[in-house]
C-alpha positions in Angstrom: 0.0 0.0 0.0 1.2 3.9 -1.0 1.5 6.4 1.7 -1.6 7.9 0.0 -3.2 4.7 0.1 -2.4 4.5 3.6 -3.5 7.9 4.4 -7.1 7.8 2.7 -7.8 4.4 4.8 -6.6 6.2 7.8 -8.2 9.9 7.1 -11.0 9.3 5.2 -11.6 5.5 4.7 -15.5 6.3 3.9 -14.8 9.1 1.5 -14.0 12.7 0.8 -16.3 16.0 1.0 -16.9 17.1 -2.3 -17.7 21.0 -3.0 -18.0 23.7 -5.4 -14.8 25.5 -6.4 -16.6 28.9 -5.6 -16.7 27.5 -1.6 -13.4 27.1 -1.5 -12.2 30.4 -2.8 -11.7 34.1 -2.0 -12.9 36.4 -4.3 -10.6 38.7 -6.1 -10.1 42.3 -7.1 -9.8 44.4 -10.3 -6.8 47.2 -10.6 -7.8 50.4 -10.5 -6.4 52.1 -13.5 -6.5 55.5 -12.6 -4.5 54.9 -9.0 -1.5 53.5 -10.6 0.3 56.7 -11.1 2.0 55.5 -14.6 3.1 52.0 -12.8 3.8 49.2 -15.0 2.5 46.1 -15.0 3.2 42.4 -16.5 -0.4 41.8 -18.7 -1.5 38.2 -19.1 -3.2 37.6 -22.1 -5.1 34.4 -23.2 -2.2 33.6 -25.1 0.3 34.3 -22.4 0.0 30.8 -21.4 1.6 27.7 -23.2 -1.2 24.7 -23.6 0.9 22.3 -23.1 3.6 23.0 -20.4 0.7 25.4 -18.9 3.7 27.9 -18.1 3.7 31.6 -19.0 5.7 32.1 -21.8 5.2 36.0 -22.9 3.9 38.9 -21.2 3.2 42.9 -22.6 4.4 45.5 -20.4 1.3 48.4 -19.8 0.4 50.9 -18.1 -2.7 53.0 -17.6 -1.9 54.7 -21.2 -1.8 51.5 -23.0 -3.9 48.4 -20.9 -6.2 47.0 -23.4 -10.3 47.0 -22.0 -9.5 43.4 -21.0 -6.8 44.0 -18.6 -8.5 44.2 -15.7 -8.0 41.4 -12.8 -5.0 41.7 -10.4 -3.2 37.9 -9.5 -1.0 37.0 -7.1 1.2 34.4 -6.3 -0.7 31.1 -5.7 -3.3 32.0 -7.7 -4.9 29.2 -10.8 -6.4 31.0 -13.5 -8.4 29.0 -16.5 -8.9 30.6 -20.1 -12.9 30.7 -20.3 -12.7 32.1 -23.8 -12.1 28.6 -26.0 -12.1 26.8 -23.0 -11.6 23.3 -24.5 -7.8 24.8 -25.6 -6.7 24.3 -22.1 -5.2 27.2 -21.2 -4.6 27.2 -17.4 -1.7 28.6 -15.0 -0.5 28.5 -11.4 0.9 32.2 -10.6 4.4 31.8 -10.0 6.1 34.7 -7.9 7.4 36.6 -10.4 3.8 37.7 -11.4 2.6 38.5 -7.9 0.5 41.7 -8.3 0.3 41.8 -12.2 -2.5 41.6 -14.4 -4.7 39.2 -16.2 -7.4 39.4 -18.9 -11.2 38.4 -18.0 -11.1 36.1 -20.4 -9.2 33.9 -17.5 -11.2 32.7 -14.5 -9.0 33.6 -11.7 -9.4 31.2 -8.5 -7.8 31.9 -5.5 -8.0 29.1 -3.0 -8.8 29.0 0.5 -5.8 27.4 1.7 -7.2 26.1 5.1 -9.2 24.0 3.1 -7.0 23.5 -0.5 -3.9 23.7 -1.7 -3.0 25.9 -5.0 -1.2 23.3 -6.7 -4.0 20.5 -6.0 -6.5 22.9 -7.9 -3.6 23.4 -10.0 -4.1 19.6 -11.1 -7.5 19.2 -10.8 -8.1 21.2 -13.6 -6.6 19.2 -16.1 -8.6 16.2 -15.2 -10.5 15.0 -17.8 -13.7 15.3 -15.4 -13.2 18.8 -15.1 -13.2 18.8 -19.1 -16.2 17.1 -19.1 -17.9 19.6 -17.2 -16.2 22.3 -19.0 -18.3 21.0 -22.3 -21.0 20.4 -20.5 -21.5 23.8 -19.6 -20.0 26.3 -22.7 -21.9 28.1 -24.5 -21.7 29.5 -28.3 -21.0 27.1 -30.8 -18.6 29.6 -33.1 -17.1 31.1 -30.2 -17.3 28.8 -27.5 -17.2 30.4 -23.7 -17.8 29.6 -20.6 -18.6 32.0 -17.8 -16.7 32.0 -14.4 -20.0 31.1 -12.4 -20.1 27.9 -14.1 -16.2 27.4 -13.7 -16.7 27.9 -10.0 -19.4 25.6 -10.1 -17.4 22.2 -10.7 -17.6 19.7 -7.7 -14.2 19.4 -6.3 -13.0 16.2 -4.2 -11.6 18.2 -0.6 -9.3 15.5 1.0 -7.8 16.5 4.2 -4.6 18.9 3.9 -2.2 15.8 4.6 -3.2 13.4 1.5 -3.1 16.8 -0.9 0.5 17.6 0.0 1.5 14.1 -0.6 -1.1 14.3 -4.0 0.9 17.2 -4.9 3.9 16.3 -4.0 3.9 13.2 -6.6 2.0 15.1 -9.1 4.8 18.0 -8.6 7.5 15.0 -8.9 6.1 13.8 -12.1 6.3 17.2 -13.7 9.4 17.8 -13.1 11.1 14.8 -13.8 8.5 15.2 -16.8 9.9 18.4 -17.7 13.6 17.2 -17.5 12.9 14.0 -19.2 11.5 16.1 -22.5 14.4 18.7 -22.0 16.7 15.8 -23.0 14.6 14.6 -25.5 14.3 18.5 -27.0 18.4 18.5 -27.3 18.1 15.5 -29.4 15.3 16.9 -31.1 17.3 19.9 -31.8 20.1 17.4 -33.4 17.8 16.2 -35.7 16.7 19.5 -37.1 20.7 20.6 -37.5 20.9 16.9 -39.2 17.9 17.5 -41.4 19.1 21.4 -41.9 22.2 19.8 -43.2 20.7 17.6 -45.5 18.2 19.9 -46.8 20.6 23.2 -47.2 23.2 20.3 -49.1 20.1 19.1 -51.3 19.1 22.6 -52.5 22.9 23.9 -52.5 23.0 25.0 -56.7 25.5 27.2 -58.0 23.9 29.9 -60.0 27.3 30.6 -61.3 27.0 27.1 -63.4 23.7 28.2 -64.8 24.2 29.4 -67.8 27.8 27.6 -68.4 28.4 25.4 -71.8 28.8 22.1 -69.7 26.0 20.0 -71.2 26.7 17.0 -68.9 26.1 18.6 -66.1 22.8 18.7 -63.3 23.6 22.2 -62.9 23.4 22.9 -66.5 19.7 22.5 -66.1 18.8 24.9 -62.9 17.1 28.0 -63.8 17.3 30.7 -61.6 14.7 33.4 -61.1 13.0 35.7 -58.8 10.0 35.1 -56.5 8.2 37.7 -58.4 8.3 36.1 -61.9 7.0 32.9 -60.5 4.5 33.7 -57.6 1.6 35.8 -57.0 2.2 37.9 -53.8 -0.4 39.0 -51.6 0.4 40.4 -47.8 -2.5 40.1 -45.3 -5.2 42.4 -44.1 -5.1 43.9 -40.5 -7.3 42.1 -37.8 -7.5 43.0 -34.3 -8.1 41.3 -31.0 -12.1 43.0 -31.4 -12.3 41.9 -34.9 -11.5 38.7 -34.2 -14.6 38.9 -31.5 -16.8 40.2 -33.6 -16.7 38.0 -36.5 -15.2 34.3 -35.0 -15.4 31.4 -37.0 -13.9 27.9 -37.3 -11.4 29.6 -39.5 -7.8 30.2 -38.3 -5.9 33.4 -38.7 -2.0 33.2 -39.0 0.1 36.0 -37.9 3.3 36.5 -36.4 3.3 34.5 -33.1 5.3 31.4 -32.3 2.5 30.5 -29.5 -0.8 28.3 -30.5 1.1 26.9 -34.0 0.9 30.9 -35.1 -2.9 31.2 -35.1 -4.0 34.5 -33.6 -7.9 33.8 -33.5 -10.5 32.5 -35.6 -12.8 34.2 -38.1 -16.1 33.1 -39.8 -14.6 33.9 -43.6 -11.4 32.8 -45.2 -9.2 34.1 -48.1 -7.1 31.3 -48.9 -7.9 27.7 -49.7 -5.2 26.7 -52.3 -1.6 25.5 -51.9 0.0 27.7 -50.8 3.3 29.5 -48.9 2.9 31.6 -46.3 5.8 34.5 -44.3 6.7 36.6 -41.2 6.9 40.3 -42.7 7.3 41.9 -39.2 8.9 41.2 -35.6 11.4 38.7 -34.2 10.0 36.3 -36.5 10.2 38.0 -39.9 11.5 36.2 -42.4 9.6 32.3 -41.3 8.2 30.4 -43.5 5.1 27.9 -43.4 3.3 25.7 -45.9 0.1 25.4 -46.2 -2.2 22.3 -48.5 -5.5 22.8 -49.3 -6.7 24.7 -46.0 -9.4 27.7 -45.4 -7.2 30.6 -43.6 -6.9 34.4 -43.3 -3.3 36.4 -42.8 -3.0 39.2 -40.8 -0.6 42.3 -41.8 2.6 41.1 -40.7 2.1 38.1 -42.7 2.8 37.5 -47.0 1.3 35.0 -48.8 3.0 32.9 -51.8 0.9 31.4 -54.4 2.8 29.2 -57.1 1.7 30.6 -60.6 2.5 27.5 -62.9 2.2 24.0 -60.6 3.6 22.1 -64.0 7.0 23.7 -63.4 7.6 24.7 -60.1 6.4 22.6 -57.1 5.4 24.7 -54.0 6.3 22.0 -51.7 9.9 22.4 -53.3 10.0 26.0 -53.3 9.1 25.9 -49.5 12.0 24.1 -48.8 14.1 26.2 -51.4 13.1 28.9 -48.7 13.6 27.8 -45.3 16.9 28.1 -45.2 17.2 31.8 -47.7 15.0 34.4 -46.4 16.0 34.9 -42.6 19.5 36.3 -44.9 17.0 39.2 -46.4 15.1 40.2 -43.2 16.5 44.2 -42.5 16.9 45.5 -39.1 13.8 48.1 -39.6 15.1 50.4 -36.9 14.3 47.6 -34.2 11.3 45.8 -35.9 13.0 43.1 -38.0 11.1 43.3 -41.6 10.8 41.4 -45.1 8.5 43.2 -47.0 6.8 42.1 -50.6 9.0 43.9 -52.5 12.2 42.8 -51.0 10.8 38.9 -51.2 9.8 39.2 -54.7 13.3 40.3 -55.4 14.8 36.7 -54.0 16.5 34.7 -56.3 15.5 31.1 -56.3 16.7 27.3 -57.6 13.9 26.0 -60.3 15.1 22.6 -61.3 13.7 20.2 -63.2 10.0 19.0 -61.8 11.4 15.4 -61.4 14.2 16.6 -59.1 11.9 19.1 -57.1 9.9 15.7 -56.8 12.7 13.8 -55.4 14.3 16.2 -53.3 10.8 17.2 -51.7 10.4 13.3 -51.2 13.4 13.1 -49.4 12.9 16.3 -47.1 9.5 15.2 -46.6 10.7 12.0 -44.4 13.2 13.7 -42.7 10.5 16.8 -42.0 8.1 13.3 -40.5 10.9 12.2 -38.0 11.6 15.4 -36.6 7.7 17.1 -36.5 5.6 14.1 -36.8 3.9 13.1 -33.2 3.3 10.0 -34.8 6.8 9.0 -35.4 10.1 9.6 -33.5 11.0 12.0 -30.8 8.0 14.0 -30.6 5.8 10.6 -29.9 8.0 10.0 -26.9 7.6 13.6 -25.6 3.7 13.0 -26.1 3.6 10.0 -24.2 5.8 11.2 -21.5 2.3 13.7 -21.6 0.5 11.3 -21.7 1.5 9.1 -19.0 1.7 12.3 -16.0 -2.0 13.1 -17.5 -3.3 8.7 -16.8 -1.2 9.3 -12.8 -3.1 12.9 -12.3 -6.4 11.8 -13.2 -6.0 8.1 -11.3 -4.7 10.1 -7.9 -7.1 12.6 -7.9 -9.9 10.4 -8.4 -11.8 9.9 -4.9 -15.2 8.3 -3.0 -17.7 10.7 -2.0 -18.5 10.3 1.3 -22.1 10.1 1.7 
């Protein structure tokens, strides 16, 4: 028997209270604006907070001058707070210290537990169960726009063991994570070895001289390259400005791409979309300027500080082939903008690019493709054992924090 085990026979062998979240919680208290006197403040925004490690990743600095309407709720160490805004996306938080004080949006439910009665890191993990998800679709409302309103977040049954089995809960739970965390740390190094190894491969595949071009040497692969410029072979389009109450206004199943790393680039969801063709998309703007993505066959929007590359003759140029031709080109054109790293259309049409024969686009895409599987694919190599490792803390959480109610 587990010292858990041994603690719920001795503690509670007939069960556990059960109670709403709302009873075992203080209530909280929004910033006043005009009292801060120009301070600054750390804003947490829905997309502050990574979905899977459930850590803060990126924070805006305001102020009373430049808080958005949403910035509102005031945290402090301790604290959980749950995304209610898409709440099946799983964004939820434990406050570290280093955001004691700061701010959240209302789109996060911010719970405060009693502690007398629970422990911050036990709420923590209780809501990732998969009950609490079930209750969480239960109760959402809006089928475009899914939300859920912090009364019925506050509403979820929670088990309430005594004090002594929580600690020892989170104590495993806290274990896991961590030994969780360093496990995929290794794995991300070696992850990281296979991306230089498939950089290698794919920057030795695509390495044609232009110089050779045009030479008189018949017998020769680079004899048959063609060189040219984005322009002549794409169409170029650069996306349309969308902000956080556009988005709002007009959400749809449809995603929007823009220039964040967070949420696989998608900055919201609209109920229209502008693309649905093969397609190549870029970073114009920000740390990121100069990525590119590809995109088969799917319904999306761009936002301004993205460009858009659509292939204009498929029988000669494959736009699989000219993503790769890419990848490893345009972060060389991105200027320094005065701060704001930028690659504008103009510059980008301007970049000279490999056009081999279709047959060797084909092969070298073929070969880039499985090399692009083993490094990205969940459902092969490294990233399947990082998921598991997931996978197996999320079977442990759900099994120890599964309890009788005592009658």
């Amino acid at each position: 028997m587990s010292r858990i085990d041994g603690l719920i026979a001795e503690l509670c062998p007939e069960g556990v209270e059960f109670c709403e979240l709302k009873k075992v919680t203080h209530r909280t208290t929004n910033i006043k604006w005009p009292d801060t006197n120009g301070q600054e403040f750390q804003y947490i925004d829905l997309t502050s907070v990574d979905r899977i490690t459930h850590a803060i990743v990126e924070t805006q600095t305001i102020t009373s001058e430049n808080a958005p309407s949403r910035a509102q709720q005031i945290v402090q160490e301790g604290d959980v707070i749950f995304g209610t805004t898409r709440p099946m996306l799983k964004r939820y938080t434990l406050i570290p210290s280093e955001y004691d004080g700061q701010v959240c949006s209302t789109g996060y439910c911010v719970l405060r537990p009693n502690r007398e009665r629970v422990l911050p890191n036990f709420v923590f993990h209780l809501l990732g169960t998969e009950s609490f998800y079930s209750h969480v679709e239960a109760n959402e409302r809006g089928a475009s726009y899914p939300a859920i309103t912090d009364g019925a977040v506050k509403a979820f049954r929670i088990p309430i063991p005594p004090l002594e089995i929580q600690r020892e809960i989170v104590k495993v739970l806290d274990s896991f994570t961590q030994l969780e965390a360093e496990l995929e740390a290794e794995l991300e190094a070696e992850l990281e070895a296979r991306r230089r190894q498939y950089q290698y491969y794919r920057d030795a595949l695509l390495s044609f001289d232009e110089r050779m071009s045009g030479a008189s040497k018949q017998a020769s692969k680079q004899a048959r390259i063609r060189w040219t410029t984005l322009g002549e072979i794409c169409q170029i389009n650069r996306g349309r400005v969308m902000s956080k109450d556009y988005l709002r206004d007009h959400a749809g199943p449809y995603p929007v791409y823009s220039s964040q790393t967070a949420n696989d680039g998608v900055f919201g969801f609209i109920d229209t979309y502008d693309y649905d063709f093969e397609s190549i998309t870029w970073t114009t703007d920000g740390a990121n300027a100069g990525s590119v993505f590809y995109h088969r066959d799917k319904q999306f929007s761009i936002t301004n500080v993205c460009g858009l590359l659509k292939v204009l003759d498929c029988n000669h140029v494959s736009t699989k082939f000219l993503y790769y031709a890419l990848g490893g080109l345009t972060k060389r054109y991105v200027s320094d903008g005065m701060g704001n790293p930028k690659l504008m259309s103009n510059v980008m049409s301007q970049i000279k690019v490999p056009v081999p024969p279709l047959e060797e686009q084909q092969r070298i895409v073929a070969i880039l493709d499985k090399f692009d599987a083993l490094v990205n694919d969940l459902s092969s190599g490294l990233p399947a054992e990082i998921q598991a490792r997931r996978q197996q803390y999320e079977h442990y959480r759900d099994r120890l924090l599964s309890f009788k109610e005592a009658a």
